[in-house]
N, C-alpha and C positions, 0 to 999 in steps of 0.2 A: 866832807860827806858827799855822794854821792848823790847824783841828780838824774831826773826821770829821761833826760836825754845819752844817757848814761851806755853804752853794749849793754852793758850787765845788767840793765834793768829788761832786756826783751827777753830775760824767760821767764817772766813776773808776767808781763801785758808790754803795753806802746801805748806813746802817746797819741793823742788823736788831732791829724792836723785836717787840710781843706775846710776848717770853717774855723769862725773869727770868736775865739772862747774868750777871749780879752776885750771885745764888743758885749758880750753875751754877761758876763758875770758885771759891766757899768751897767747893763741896765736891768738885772736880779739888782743890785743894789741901790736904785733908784727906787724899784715898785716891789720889792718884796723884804718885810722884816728878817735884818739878819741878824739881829742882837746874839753876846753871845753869854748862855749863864752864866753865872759868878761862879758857879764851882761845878763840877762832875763835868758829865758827858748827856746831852741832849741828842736821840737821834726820831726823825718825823720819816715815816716809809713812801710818803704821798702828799706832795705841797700840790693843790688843785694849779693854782697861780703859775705855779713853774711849768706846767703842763702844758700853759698856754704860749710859752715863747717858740719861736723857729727851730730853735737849738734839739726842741722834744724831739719833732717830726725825724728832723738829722740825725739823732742818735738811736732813735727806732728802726730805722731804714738803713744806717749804714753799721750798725752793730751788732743789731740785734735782727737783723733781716724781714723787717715789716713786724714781728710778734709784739705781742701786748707789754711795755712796759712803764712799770710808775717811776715818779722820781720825787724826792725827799732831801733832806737834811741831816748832816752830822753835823755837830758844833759843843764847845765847850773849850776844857783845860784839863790837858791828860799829859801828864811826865813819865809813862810808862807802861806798857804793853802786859795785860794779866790774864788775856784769852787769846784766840784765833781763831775765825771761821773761815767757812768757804762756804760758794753757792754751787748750783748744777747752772750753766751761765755765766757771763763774763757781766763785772762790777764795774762800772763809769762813775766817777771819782773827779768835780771840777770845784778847783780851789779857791773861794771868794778870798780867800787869804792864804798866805804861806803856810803848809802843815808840812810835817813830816810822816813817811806810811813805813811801817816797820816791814816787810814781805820776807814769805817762806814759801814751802813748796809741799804740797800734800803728799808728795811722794817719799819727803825725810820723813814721815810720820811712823812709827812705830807701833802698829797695830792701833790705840787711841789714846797713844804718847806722840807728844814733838817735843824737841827740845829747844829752849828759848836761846839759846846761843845760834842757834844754825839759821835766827831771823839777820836780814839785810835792812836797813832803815834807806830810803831814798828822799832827796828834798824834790816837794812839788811845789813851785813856783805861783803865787796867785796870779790866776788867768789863762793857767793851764790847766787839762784834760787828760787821764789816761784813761784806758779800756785795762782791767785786770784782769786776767784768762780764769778760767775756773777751778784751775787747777793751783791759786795764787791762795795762801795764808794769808791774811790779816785781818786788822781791828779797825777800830778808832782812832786816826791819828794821832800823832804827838804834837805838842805844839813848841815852835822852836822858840817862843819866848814867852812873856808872863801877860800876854792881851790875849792868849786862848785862839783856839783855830775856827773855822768857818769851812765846811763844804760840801757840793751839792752832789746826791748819790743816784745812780740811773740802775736798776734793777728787774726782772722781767717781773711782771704783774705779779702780786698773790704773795711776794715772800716777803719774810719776817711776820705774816699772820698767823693767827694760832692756828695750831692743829684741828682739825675736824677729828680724825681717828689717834690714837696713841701708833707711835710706830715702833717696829722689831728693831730699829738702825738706832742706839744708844745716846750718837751723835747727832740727831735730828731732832731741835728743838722746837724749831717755827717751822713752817713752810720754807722750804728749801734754803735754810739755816743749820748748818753744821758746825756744831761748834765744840773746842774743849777749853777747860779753864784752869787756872793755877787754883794750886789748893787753897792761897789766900782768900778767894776771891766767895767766901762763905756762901753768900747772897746768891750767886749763882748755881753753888754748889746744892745747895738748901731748894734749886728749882728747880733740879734734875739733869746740871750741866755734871760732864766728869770733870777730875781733876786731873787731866792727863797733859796741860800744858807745864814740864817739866824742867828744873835744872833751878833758874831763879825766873823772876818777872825782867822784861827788857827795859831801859833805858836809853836816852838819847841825851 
């Protein structure tokens, strides 16, 4: 499998180096709970705690160019990929553990079809950092073995909130959440996501 230092992962995003993410994630795991649940997929849009290390300021100011942004949690046990979103904004993705990020490209989308075969899986190393472009597909990591994944997500302020108004954009679920889902995936379909994530669900 392919890994984030990879060519072929820089039309996805880059990894983010001049600061020390392998310092940064010993000491999240010293002062901040990173348990990971027994089953599903846990995600938090705003850990206050996280907001207060060095790494925040760093990745406000060299990613996101001084604007407002929060940073949160993904964690759990996911063997398989059954939606795909995207932000307006590039996604910061640091590994407390080894996950695996399945990545597409908005631009294979077929009107509000993608097809699950055209995703790339890449290994992210724990202790590593990427910036995903806006233009980058994905979900929730995979996790490359049965202890489940851990990692921490940097997003500009405000998304994944609920709507204030309904919007005209079909794919617009949260605040600058775009998402489409397989048809399996009921629960979502039943909250107003489409089923336009096509072909089969992905695997790692």
């Amino acid at each position: 499998m392919k890994n984030v230092a990879d060519r072929s992962f820089r039309v996805y995003g880059k990894k983010l180096e001049n600061f020390d993410f392998e310092k940064y994630v010993k000491e999240v795991r010293k002062t901040v709970d990173i348990s990971i649940p027994h089953s599903g997929n846990v995600y938090r849009a705003s850990v206050k705690k996280l907001e207060e290390f060095e790494a925040f300021e760093w990745i406000r100011s060299n990613v996101y160019g001084g604007l407002d942004i929060q940073i949160g949690t993904c964690a759990g046990h996911n063997k398989n990929t059954t939606a795909v979103e995207y932000h307006a904004g590039s996604e910061v993705v640091i590994a407390i553990t080894d996950c695996i990020l399945p990545l597409g490209h908005t631009y294979d989308m077929d009107g509000n079809t993608y097809d699950a075969e055209l995703m790339e899986p890449f290994f992210l190393k724990k202790g590593e950092a990427v910036e995903l472009y806006g233009t980058t597909l994905h979900y929730s990591p995979i996790e490359p073995d049965s202890e489940g994944y851990f990692t921490l997500v940097a997003l500009l302020k405000g998304t994944n909130e609920d709507l204030e108004n309904p919007s005209k954009n079909p794919l617009l679920l949260k605040k600058n959440k775009y998402m489409i889902v397989h048809p399996s995936r009921m629960d979502k379909v039943e909250a107003g996501a489409i089923p336009g994530f096509v072909n089969t669900t992905l695997s790692v």
